[in-house]
PyMOL Python script that loads the backbone (N, CA, C, O; Angstrom):
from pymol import cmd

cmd.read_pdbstr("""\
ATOM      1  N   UNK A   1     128.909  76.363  97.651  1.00  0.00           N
ATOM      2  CA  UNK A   1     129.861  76.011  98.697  1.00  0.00           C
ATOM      3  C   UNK A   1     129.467  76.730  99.981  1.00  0.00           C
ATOM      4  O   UNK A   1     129.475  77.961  99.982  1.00  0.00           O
ATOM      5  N   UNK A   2     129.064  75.938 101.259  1.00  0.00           N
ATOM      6  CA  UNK A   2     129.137  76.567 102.366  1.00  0.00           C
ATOM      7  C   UNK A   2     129.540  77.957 102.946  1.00  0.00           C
ATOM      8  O   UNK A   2     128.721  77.970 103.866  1.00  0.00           O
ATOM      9  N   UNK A   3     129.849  78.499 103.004  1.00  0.00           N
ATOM     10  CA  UNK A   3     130.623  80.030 103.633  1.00  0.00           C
ATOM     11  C   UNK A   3     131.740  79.471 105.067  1.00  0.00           C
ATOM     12  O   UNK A   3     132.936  79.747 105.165  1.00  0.00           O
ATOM     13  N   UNK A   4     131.268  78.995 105.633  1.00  0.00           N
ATOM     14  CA  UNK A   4     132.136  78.496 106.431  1.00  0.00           C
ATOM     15  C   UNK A   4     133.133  77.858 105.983  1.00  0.00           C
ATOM     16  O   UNK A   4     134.146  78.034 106.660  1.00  0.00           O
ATOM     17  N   UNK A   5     133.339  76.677 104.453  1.00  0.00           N
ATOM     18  CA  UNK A   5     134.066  76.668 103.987  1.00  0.00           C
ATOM     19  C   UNK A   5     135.266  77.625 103.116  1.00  0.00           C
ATOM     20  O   UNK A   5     136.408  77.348 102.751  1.00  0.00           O
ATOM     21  N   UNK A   6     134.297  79.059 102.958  1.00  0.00           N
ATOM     22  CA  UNK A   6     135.283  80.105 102.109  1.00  0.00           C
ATOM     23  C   UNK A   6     136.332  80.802 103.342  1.00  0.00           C
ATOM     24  O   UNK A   6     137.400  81.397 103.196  1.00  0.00           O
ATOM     25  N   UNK A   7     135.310  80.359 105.006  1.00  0.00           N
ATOM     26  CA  UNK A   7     136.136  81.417 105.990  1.00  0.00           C
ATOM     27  C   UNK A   7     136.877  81.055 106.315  1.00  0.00           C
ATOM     28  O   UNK A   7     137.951  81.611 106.543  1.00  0.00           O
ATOM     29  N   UNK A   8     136.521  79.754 106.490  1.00  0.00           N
ATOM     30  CA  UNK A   8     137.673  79.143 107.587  1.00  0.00           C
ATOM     31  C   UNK A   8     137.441  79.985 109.059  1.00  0.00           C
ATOM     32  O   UNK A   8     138.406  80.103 109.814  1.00  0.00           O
ATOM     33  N   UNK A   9     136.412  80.435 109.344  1.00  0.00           N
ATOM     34  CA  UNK A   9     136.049  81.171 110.605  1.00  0.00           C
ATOM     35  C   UNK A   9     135.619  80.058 111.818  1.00  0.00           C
ATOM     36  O   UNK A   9     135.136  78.941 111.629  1.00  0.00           O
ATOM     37  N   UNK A  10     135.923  80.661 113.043  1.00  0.00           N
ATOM     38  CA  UNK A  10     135.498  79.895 114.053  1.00  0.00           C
ATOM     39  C   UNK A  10     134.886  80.417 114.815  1.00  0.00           C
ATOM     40  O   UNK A  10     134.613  79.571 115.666  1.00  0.00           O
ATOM     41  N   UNK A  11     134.208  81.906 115.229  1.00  0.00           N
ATOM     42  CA  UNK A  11     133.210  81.807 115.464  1.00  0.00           C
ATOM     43  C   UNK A  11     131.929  82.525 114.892  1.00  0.00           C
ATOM     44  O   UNK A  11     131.918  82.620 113.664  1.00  0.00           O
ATOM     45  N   UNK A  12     130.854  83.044 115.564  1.00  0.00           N
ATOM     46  CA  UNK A  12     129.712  83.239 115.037  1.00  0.00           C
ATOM     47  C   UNK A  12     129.756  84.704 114.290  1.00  0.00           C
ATOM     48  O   UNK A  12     129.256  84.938 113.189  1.00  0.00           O
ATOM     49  N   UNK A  13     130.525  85.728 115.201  1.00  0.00           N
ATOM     50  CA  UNK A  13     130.907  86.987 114.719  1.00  0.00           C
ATOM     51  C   UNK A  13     132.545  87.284 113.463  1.00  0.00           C
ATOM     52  O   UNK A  13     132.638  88.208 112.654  1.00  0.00           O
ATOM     53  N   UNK A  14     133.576  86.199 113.707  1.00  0.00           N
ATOM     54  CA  UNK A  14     134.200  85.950 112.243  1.00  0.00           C
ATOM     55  C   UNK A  14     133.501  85.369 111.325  1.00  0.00           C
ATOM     56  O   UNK A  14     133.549  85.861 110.198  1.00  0.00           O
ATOM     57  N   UNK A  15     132.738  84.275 111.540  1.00  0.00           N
ATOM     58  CA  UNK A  15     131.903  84.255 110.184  1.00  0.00           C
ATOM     59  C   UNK A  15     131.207  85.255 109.654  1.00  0.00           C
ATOM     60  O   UNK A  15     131.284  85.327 108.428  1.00  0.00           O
ATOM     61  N   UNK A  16     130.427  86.202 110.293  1.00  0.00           N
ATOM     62  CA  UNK A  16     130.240  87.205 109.712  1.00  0.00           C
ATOM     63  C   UNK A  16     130.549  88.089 108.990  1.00  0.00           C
ATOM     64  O   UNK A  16     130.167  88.505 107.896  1.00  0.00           O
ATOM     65  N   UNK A  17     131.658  88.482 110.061  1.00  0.00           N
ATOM     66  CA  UNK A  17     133.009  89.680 109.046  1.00  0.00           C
ATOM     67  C   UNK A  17     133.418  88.910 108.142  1.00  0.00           C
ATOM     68  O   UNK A  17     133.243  89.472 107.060  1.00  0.00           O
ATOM     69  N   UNK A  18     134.006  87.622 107.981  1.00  0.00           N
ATOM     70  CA  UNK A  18     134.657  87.177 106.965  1.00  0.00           C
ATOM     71  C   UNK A  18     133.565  87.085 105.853  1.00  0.00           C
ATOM     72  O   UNK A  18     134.039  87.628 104.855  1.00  0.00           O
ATOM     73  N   UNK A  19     132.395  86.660 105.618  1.00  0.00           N
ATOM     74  CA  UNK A  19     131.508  86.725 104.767  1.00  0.00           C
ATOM     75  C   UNK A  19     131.229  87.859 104.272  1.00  0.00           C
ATOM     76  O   UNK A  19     131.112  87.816 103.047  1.00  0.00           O
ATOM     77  N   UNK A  20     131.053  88.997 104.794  1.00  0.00           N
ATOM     78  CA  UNK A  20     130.765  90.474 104.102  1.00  0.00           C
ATOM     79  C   UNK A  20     132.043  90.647 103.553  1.00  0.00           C
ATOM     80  O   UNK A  20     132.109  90.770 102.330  1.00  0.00           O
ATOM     81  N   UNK A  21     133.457  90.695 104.467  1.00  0.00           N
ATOM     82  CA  UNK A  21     134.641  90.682 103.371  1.00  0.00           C
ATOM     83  C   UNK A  21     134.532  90.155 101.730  1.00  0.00           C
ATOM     84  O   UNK A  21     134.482  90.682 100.619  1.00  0.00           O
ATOM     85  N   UNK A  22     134.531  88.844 102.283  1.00  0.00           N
ATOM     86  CA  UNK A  22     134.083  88.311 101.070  1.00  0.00           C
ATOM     87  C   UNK A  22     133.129  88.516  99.625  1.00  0.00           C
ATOM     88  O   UNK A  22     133.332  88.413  98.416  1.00  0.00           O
ATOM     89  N   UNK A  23     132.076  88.838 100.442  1.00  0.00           N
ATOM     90  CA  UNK A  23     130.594  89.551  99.477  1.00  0.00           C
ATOM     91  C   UNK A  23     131.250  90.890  98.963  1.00  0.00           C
ATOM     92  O   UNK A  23     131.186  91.118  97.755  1.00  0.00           O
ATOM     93  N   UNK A  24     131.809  91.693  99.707  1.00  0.00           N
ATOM     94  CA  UNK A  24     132.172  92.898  99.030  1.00  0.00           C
ATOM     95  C   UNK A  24     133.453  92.799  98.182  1.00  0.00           C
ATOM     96  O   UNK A  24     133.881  93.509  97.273  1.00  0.00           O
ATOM     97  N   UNK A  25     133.899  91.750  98.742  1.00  0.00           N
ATOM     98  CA  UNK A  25     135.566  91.414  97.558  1.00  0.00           C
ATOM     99  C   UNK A  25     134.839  91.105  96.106  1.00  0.00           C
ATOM    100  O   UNK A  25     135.561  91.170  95.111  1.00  0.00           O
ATOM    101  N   UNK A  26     133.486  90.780  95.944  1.00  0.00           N
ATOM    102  CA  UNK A  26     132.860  90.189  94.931  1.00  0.00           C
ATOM    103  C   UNK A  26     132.273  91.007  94.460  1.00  0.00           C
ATOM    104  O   UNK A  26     131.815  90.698  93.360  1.00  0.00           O
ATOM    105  N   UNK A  27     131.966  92.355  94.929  1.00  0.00           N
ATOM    106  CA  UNK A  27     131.437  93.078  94.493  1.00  0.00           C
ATOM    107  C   UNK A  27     129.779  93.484  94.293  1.00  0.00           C
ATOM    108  O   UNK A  27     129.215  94.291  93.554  1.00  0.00           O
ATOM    109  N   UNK A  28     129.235  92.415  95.432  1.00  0.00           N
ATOM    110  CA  UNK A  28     127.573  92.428  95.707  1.00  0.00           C
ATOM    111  C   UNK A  28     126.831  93.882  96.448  1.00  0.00           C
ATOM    112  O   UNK A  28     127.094  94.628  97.392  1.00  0.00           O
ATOM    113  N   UNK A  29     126.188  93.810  95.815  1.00  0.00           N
ATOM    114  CA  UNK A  29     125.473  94.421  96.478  1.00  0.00           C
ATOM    115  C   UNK A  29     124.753  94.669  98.210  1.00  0.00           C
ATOM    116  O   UNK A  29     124.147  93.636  98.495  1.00  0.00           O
ATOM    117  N   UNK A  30     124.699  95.314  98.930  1.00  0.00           N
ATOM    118  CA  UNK A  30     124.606  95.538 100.575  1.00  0.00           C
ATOM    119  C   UNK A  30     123.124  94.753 100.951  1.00  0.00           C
ATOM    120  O   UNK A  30     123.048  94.087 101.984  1.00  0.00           O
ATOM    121  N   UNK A  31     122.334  94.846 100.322  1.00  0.00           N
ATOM    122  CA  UNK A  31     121.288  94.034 100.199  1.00  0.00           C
ATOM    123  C   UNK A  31     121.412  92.426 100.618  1.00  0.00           C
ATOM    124  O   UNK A  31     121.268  91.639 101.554  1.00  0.00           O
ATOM    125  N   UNK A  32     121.843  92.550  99.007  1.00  0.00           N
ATOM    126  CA  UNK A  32     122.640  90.584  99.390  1.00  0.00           C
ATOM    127  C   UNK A  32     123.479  90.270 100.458  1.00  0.00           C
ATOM    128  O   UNK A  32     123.348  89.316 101.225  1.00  0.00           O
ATOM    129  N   UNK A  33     124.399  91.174 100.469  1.00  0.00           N
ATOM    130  CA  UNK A  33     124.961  90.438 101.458  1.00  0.00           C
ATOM    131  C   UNK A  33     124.609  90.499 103.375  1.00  0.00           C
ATOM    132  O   UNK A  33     125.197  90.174 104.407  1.00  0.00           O
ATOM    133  N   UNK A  34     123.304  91.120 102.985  1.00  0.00           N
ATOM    134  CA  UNK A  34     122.835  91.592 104.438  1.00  0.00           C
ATOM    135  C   UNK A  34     121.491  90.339 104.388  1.00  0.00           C
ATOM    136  O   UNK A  34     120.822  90.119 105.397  1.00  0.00           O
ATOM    137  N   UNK A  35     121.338  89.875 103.559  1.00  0.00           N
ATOM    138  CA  UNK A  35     120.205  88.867 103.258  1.00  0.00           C
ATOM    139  C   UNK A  35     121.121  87.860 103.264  1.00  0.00           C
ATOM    140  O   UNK A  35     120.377  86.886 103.156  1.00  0.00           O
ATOM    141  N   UNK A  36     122.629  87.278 103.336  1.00  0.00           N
ATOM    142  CA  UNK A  36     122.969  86.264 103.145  1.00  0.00           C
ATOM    143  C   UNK A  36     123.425  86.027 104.605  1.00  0.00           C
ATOM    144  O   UNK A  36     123.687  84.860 104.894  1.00  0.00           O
ATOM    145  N   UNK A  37     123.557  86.968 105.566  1.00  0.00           N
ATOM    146  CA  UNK A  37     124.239  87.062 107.034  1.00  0.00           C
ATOM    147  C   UNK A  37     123.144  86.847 107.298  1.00  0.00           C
ATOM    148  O   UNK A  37     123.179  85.788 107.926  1.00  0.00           O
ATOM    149  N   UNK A  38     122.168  87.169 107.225  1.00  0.00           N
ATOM    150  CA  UNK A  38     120.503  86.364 107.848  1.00  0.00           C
ATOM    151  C   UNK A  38     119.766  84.933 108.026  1.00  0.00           C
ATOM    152  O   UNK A  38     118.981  84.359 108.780  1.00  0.00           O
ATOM    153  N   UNK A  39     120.852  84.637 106.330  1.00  0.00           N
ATOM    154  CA  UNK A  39     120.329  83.271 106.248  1.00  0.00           C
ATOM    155  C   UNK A  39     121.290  82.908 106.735  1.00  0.00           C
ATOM    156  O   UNK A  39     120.814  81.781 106.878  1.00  0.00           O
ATOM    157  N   UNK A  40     122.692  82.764 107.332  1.00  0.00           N
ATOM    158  CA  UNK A  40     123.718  81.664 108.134  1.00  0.00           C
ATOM    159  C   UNK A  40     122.820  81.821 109.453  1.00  0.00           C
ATOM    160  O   UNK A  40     122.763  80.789 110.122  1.00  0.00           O
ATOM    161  N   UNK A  41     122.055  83.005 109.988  1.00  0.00           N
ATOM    162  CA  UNK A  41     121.682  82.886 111.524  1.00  0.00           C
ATOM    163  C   UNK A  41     120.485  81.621 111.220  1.00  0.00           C
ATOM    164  O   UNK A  41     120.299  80.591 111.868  1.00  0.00           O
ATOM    165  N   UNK A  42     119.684  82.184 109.840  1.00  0.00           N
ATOM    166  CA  UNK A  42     118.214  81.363 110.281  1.00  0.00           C
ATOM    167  C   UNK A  42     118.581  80.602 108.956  1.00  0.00           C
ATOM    168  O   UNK A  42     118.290  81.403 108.068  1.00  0.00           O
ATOM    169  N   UNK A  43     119.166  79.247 108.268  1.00  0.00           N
ATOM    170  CA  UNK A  43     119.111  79.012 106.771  1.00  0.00           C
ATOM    171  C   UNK A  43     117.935  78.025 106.959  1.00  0.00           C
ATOM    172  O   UNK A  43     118.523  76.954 106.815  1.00  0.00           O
ATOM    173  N   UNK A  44     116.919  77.786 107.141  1.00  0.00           N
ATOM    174  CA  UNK A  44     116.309  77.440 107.025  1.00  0.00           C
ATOM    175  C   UNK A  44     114.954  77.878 106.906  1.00  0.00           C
ATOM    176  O   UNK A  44     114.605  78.733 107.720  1.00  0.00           O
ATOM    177  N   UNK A  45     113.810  77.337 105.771  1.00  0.00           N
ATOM    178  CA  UNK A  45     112.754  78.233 106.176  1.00  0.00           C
ATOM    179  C   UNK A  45     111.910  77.822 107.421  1.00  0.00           C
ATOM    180  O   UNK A  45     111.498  76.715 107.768  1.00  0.00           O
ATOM    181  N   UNK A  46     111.760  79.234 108.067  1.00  0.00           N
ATOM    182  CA  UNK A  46     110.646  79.167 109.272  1.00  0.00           C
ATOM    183  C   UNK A  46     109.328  78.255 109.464  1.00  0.00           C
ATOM    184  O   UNK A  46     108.768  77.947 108.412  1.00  0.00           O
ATOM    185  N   UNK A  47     108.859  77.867 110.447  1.00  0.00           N
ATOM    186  CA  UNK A  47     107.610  76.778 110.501  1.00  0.00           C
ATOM    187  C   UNK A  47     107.233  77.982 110.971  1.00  0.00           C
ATOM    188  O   UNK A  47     106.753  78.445 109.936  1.00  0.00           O
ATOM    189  N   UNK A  48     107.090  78.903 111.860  1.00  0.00           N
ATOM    190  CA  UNK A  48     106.524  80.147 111.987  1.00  0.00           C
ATOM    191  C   UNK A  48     107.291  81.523 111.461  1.00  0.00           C
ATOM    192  O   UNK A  48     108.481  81.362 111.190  1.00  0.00           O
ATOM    193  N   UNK A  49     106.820  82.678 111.310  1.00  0.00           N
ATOM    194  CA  UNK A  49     107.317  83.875 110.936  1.00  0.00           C
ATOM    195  C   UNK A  49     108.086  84.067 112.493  1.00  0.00           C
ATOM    196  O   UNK A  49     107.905  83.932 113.703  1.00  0.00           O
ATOM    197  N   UNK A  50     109.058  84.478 111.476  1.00  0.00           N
ATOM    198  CA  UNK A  50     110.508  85.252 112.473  1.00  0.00           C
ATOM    199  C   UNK A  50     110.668  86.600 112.716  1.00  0.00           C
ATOM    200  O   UNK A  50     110.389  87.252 111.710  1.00  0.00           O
ATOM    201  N   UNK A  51     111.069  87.394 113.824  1.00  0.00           N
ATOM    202  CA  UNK A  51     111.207  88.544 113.856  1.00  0.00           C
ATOM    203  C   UNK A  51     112.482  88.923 114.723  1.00  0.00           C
ATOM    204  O   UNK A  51     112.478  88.467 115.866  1.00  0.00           O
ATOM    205  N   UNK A  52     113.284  89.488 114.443  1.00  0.00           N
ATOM    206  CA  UNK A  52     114.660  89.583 114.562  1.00  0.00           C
ATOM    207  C   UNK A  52     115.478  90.689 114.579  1.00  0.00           C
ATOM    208  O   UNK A  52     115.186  91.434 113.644  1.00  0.00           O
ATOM    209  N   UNK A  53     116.437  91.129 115.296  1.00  0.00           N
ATOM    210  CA  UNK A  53     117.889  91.961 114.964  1.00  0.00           C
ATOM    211  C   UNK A  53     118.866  91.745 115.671  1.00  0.00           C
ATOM    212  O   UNK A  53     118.970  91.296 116.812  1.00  0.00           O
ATOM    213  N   UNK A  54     119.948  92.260 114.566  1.00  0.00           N
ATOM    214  CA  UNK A  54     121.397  92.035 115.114  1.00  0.00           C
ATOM    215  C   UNK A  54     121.854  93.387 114.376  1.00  0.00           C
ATOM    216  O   UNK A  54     121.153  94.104 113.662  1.00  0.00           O
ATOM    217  N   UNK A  55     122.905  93.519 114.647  1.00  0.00           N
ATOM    218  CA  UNK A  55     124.190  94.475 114.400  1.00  0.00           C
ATOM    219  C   UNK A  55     124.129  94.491 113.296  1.00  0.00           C
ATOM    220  O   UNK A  55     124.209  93.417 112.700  1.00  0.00           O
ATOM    221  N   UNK A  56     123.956  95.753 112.546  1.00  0.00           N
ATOM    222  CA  UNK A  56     124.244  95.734 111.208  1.00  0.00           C
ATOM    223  C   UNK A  56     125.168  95.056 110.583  1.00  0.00           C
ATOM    224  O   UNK A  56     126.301  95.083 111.064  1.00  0.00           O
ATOM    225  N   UNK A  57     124.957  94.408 109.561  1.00  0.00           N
ATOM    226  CA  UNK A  57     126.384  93.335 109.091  1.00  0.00           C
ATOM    227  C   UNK A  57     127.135  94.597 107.940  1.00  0.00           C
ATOM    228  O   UNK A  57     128.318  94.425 107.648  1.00  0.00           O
ATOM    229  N   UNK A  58     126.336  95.901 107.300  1.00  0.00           N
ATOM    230  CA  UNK A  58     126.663  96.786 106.449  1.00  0.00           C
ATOM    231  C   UNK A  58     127.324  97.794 107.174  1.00  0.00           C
ATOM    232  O   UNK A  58     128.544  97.760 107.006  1.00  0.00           O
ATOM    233  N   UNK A  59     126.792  98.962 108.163  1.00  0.00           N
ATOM    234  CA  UNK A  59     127.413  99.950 108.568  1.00  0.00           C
ATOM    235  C   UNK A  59     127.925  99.152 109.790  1.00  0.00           C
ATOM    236  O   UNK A  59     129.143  98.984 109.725  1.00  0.00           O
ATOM    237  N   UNK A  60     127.395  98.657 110.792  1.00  0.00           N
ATOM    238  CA  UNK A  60     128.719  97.872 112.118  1.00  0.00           C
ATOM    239  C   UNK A  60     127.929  98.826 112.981  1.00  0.00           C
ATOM    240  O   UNK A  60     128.252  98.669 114.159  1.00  0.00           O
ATOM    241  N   UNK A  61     126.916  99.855 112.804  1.00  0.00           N
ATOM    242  CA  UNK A  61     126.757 100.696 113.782  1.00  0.00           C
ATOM    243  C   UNK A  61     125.112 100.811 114.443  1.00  0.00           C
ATOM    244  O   UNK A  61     124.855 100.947 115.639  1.00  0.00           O
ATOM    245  N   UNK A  62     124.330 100.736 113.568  1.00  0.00           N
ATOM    246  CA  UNK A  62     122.771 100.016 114.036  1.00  0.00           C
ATOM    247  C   UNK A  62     122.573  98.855 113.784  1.00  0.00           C
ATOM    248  O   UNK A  62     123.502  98.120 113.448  1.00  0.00           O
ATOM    249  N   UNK A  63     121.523  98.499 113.873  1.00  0.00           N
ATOM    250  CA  UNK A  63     120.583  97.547 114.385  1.00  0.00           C
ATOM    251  C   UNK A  63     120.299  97.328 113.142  1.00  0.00           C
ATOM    252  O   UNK A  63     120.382  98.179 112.256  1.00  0.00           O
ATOM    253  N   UNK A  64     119.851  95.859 112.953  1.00  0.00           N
ATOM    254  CA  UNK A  64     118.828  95.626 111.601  1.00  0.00           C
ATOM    255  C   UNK A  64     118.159  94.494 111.952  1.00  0.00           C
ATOM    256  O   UNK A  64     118.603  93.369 112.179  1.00  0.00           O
ATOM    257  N   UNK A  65     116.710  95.033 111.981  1.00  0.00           N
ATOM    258  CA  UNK A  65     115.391  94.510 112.480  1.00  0.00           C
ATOM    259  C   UNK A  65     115.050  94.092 110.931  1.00  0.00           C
ATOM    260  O   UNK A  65     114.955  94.776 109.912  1.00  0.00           O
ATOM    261  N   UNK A  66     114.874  92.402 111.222  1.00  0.00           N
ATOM    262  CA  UNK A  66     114.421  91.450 109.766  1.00  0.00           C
ATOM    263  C   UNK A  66     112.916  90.765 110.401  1.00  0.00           C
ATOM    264  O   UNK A  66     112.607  90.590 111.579  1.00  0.00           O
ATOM    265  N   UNK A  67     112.180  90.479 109.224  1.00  0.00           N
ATOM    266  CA  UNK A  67     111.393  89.554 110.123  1.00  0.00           C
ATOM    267  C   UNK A  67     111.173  88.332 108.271  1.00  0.00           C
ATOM    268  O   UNK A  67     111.018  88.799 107.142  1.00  0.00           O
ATOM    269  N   UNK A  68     111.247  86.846 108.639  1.00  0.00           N
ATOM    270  CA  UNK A  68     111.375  85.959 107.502  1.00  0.00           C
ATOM    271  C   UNK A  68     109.380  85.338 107.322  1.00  0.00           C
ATOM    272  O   UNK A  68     108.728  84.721 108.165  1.00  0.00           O
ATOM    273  N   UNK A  69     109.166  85.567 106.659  1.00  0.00           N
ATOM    274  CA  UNK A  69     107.476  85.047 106.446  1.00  0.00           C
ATOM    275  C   UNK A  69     108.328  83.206 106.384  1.00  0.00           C
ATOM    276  O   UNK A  69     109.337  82.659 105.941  1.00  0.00           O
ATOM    277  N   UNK A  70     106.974  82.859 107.222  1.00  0.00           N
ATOM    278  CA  UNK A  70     106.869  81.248 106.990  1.00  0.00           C
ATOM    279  C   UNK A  70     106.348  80.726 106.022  1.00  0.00           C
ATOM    280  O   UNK A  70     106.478  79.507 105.920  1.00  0.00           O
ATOM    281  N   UNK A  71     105.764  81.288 105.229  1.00  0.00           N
ATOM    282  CA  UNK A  71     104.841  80.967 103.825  1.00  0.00           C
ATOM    283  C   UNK A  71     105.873  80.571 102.754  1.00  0.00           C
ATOM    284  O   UNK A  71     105.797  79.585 102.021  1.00  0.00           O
ATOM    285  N   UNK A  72     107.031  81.671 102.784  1.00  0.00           N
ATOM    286  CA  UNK A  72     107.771  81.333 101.656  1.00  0.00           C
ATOM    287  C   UNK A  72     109.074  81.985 101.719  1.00  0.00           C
ATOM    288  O   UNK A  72     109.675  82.244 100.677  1.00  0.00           O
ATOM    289  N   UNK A  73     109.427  82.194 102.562  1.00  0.00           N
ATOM    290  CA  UNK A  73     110.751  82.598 103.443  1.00  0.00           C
ATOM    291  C   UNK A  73     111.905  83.992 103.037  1.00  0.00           C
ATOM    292  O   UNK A  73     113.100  84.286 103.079  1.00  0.00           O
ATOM    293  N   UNK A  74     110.469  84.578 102.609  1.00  0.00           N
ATOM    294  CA  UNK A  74     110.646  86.076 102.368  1.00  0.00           C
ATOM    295  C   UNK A  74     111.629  86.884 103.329  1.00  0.00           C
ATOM    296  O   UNK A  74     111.560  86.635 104.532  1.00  0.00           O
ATOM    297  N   UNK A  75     112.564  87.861 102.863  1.00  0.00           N
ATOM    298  CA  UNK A  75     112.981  88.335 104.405  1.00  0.00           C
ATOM    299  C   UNK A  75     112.664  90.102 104.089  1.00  0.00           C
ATOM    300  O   UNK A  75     112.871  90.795 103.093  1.00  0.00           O
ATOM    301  N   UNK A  76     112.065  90.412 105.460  1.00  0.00           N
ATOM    302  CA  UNK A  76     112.390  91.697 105.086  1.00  0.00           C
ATOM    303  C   UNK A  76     113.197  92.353 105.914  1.00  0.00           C
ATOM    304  O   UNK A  76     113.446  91.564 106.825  1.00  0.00           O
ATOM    305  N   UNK A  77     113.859  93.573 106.139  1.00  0.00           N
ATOM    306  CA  UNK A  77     115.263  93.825 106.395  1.00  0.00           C
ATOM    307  C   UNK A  77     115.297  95.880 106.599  1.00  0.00           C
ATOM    308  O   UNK A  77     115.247  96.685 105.669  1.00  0.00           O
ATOM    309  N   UNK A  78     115.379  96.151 107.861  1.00  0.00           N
ATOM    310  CA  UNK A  78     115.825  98.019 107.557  1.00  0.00           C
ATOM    311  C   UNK A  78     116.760  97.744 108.903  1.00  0.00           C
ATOM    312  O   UNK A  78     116.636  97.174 109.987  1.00  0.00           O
ATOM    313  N   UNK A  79     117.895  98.586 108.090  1.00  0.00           N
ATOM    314  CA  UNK A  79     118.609  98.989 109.539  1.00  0.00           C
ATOM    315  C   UNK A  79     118.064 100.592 110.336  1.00  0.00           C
ATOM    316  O   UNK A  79     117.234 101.421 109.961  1.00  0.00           O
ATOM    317  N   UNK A  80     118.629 100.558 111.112  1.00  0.00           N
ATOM    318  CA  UNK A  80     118.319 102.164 112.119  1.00  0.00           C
ATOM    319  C   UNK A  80     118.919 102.642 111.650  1.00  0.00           C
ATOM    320  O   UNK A  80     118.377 103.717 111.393  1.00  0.00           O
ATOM    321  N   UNK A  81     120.085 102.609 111.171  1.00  0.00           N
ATOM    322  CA  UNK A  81     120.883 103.642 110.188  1.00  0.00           C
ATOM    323  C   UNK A  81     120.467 104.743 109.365  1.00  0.00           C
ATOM    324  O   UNK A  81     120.029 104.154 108.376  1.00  0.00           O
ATOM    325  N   UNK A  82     120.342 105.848 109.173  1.00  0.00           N
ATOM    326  CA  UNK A  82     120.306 106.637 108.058  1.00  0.00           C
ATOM    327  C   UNK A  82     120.561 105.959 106.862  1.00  0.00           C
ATOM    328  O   UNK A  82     121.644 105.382 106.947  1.00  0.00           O
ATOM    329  N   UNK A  83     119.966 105.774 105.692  1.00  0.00           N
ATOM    330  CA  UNK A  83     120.935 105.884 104.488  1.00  0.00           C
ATOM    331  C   UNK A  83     121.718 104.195 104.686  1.00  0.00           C
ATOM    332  O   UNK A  83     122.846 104.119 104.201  1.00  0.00           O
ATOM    333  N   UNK A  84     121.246 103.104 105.257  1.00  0.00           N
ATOM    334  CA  UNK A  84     121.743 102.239 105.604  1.00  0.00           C
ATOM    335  C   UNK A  84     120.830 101.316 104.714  1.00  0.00           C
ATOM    336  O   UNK A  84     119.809 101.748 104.178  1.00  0.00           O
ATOM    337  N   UNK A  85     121.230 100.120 104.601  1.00  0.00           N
ATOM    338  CA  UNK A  85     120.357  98.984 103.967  1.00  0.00           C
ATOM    339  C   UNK A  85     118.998  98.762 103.982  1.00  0.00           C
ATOM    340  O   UNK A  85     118.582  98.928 105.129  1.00  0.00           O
ATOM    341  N   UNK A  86     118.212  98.491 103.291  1.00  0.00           N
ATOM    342  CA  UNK A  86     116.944  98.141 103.781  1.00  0.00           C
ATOM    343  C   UNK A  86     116.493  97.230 102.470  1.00  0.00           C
ATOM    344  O   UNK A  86     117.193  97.275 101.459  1.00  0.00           O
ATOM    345  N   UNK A  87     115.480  96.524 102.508  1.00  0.00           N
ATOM    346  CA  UNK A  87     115.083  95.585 101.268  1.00  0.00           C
ATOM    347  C   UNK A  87     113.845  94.908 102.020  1.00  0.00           C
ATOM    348  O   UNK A  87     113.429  94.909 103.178  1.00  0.00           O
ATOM    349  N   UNK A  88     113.432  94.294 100.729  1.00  0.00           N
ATOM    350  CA  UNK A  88     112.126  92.866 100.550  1.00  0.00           C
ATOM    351  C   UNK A  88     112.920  92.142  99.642  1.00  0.00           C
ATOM    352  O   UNK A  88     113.451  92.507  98.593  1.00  0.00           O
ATOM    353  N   UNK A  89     112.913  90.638 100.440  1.00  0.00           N
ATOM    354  CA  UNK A  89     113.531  89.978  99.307  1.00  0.00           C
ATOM    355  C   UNK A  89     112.279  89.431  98.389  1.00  0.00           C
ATOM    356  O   UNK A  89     112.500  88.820  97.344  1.00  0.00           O
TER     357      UNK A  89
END
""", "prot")
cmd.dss("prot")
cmd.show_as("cartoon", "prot")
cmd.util.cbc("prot")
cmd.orient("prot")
């Protein structure tokens, strides 16, 4: 099911919050749900490699620099944070 259907959000930054609400009401892991706020910006895979940041969707307080391979739509993911998210999907 869409996410926009679970939010009922209207814009780009409530969809967000409402989705991590959500992910953490479920009990996921910070990873996932920092890999799933990536894919509503980009859900599609790249025709070229992506390189990217926004606002941490985990702490709210750095940055998290992703970049998605076009080969096979890998993401990789660190916030500036201390002790904050980071992954290879």
């Amino acid at each position: 099911m869409p996410v926009k259907k679970i939010t009922g959000a209207s814009t780009e930054e409530e969809l967000v919050q409402e989705t991590v609400r959500e992910l953490r009401r479920r009990s996921l892991p910070d990873a996932i749900i920092a890999a799933v706020v990536i894919r509503l910006k980009y859900p599609d895979k790249p025709t070229e490699p992506v390189q990217d940041s926004m606002v941490c969707p985990i702490c709210r307080k750095g940055k998290l620099h992703f970049s998605i391979a076009s080969s096979n739509g890998h993401i990789w993911a660190r916030c500036t944070t201390d002790d904050c998210v980071r992954f290879m999907q």
